[in-house]
C-alpha positions in Angstrom: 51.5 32.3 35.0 48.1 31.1 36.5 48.1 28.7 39.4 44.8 26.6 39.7 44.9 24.8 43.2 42.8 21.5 42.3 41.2 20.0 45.8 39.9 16.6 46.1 38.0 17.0 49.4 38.8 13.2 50.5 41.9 11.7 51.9 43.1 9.2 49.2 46.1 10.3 47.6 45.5 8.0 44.6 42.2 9.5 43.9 44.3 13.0 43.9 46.8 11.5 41.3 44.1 11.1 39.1 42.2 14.2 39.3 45.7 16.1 38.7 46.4 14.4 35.5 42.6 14.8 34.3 43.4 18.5 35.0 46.7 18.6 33.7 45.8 17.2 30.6 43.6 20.4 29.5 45.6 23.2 31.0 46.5 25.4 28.5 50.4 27.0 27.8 51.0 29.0 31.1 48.8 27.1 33.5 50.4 25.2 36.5 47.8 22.8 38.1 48.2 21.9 41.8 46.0 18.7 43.0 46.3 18.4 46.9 44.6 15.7 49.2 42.6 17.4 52.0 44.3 17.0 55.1 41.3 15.5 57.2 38.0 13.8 56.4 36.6 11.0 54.9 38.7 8.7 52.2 35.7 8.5 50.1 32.8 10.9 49.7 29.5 8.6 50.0 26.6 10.4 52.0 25.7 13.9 53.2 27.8 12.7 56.5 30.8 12.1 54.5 30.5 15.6 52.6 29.6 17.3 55.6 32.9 16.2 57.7 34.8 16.9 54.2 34.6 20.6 54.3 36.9 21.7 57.0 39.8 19.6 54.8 38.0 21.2 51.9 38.8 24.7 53.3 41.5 24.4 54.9 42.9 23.4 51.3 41.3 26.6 50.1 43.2 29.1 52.6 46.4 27.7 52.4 46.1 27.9 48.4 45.3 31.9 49.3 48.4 32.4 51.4 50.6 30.6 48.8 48.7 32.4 46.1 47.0 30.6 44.3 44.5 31.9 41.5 41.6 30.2 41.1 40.5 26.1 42.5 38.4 23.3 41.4 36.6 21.3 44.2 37.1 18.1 42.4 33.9 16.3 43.7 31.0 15.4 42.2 28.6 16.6 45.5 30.0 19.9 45.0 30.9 20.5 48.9 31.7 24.1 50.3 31.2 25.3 47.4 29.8 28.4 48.6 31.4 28.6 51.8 34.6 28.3 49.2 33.7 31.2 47.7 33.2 33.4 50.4 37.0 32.2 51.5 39.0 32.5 48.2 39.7 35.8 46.0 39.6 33.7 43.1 37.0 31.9 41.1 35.8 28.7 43.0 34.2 25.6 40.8 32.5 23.2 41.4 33.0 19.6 39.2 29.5 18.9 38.9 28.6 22.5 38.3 31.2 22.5 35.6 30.0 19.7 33.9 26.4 20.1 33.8 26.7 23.7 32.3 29.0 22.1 29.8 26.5 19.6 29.0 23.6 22.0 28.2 26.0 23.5 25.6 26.7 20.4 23.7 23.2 18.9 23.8 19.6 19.3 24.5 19.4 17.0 27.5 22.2 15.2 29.5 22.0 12.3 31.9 24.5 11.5 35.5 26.3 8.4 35.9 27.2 8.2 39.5 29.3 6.0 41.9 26.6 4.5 44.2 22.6 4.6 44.4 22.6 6.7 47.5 24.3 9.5 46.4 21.8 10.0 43.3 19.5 12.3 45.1 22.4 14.8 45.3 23.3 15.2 42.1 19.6 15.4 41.3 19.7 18.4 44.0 22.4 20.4 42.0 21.1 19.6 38.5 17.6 22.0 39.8 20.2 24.3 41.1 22.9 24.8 38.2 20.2 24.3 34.7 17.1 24.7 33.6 14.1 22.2 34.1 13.7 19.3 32.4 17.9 19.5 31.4 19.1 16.7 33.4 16.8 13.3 32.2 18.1 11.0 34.8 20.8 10.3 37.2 21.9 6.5 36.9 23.9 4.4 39.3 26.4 2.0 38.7 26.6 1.4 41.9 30.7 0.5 42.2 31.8 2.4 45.7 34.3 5.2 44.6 37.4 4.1 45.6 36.7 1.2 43.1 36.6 3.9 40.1 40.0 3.0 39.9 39.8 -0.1 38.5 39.7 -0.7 34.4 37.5 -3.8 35.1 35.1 -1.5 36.1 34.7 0.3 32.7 32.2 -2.0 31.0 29.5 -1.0 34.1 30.1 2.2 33.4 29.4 1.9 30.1 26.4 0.0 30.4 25.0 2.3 33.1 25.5 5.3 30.6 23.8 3.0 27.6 21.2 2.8 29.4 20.6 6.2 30.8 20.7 7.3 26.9 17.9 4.5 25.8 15.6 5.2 29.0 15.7 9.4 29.2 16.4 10.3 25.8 19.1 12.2 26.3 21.9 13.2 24.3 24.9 13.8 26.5 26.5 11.7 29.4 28.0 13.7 32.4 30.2 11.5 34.9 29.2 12.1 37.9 32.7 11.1 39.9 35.6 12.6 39.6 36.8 9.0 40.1 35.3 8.4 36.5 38.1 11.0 35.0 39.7 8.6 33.4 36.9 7.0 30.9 35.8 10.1 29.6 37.9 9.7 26.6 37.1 6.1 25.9 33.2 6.1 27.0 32.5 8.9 24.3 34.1 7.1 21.2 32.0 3.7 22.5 28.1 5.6 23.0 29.1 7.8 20.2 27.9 11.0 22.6 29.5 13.9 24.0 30.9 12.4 27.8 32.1 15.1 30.3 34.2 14.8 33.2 34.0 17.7 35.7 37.3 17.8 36.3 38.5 18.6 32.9 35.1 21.4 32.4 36.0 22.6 36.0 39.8 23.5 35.5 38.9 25.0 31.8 36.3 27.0 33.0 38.2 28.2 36.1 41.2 29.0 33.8 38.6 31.1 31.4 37.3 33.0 34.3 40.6 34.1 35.2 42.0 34.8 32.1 39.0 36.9 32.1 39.8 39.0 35.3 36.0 37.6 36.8 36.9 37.2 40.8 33.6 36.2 43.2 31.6 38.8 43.9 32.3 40.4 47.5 28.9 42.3 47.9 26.5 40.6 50.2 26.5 36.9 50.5 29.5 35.8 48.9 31.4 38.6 51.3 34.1 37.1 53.5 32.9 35.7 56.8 32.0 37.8 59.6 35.5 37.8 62.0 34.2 35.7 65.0 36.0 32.9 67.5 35.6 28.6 67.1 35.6 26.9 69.9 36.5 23.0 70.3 37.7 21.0 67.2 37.3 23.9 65.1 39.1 26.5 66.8 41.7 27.0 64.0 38.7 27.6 61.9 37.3 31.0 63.5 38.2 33.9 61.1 39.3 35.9 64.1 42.6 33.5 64.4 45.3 34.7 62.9 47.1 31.2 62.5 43.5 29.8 61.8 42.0 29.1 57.9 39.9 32.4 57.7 39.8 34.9 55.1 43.2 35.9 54.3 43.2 38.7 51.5 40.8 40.7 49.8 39.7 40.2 46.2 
């Protein structure tokens, strides 16, 4: 059996629900999918502050899935927080939602564009589409500017969809990724009505995780994705120093 622990890094329980059944949904035969709400931060990630202050949930959720053994985990936000401070925590795989979707779309078209919650957060996901494909892959990042705890709304499809309309007639691009993981749910219905490929993260993230472990691929440990250097936390984020043994630091080896 393979356990994939699936984090949303904000508060909001409802937002959770979601995710889980968007990962649920594509587990394969054998594959138990665990959504948890982090435990502290923001109940909606918004700005760099809000991602920022949502990684100590973040990881936290990431150590306890180690000591209850957990496999391999999705980070179930679009802004991809921790993700490499994930890593150097967890034996298993780590993905990322919007690194999961973006490869994804490069494999299904030539060109893909984001549709994202709100206008702020568009330079981010420009920021990870230089980091995770090749120039020129991502065409545009579009904003349909609906806050994300709003995603939850059906009345809310029809921006979507013209958001993503128009992202295809401006860039020229062949493939819509959604750039929420709020969005999980129109994925299904969004792709029938542009006639495109659509990708939710969430869905690409918990596949992909579930390949690489099926595989036998862990993070590498050599160099920077190594655990942590052992060292004390003081203040707020005392439980945090890897020297603690009731703390959230590494807690096996891969």
């Amino acid at each position: 059996m393979t356990r994939i622990r699936v984090v949303n890094p904000n508060t909001t329980a409802s937002m959770t629900a979601l995710i889980g059944a968007s990962a649920r949904a594509v587990a394969g035969p054998g594959v138990v999918v665990e959504a948890v709400t982090s435990s502290m931060g923001p109940a909606s990630i918004e700005s760099h502050y809000d991602e920022a202050l949502a990684v100590p949930g973040l990881l936290a959720a990431i150590a306890d899935g180690e000591r209850s053994g957990a496999d391999g985990y999705v980070i179930a936000c679009f802004g991809d927080p921790g993700l490499d401070a994930a890593r150097e925590l967890a034996a298993g795989p780590v993905v990322g939602i919007a690194e999961a979707a973006m490869h994804a779309a490069t494999m299904v078209g030539r060109a893909f564009s984001v549709v994202t919650s709100l206008s702020r957060t568009t330079g981010r996901a420009h920021d990870l589409a230089r980091r995770y494909t090749a120039s020129g892959a991502c065409r545009g990042v579009w904003a349909c500017d609906i806050p994300v705890l709003e995603l939850d709304d059906p009345a809310v499809l029809p921006r979507v969809a013209a958001s993503a309309r128009t992202a295809l007639d401006h860039d020229g691009s062949d493939v819509i990724v959604l750039g929420c993981a709020g969005m999980a749910g129109f994925c299904a219905s969004l792709s029938v009505e542009l006639g495109v490929p659509v990708i939710d993260g969430v869905s690409a993230a918990t596949l992909l995780v579930q390949s690489l472990v099926t595989l036998g691929l862990r993070t590498s440990r050599r160099d920077e994705y190594a655990p942590p250097l052992a060292k004390p936390y003081t203040g707020t984020l005392e439980i945090f120093g890897s020297c603690n043994p009731n703390g959230v630091g590494p807690v096996r080896e891969a």
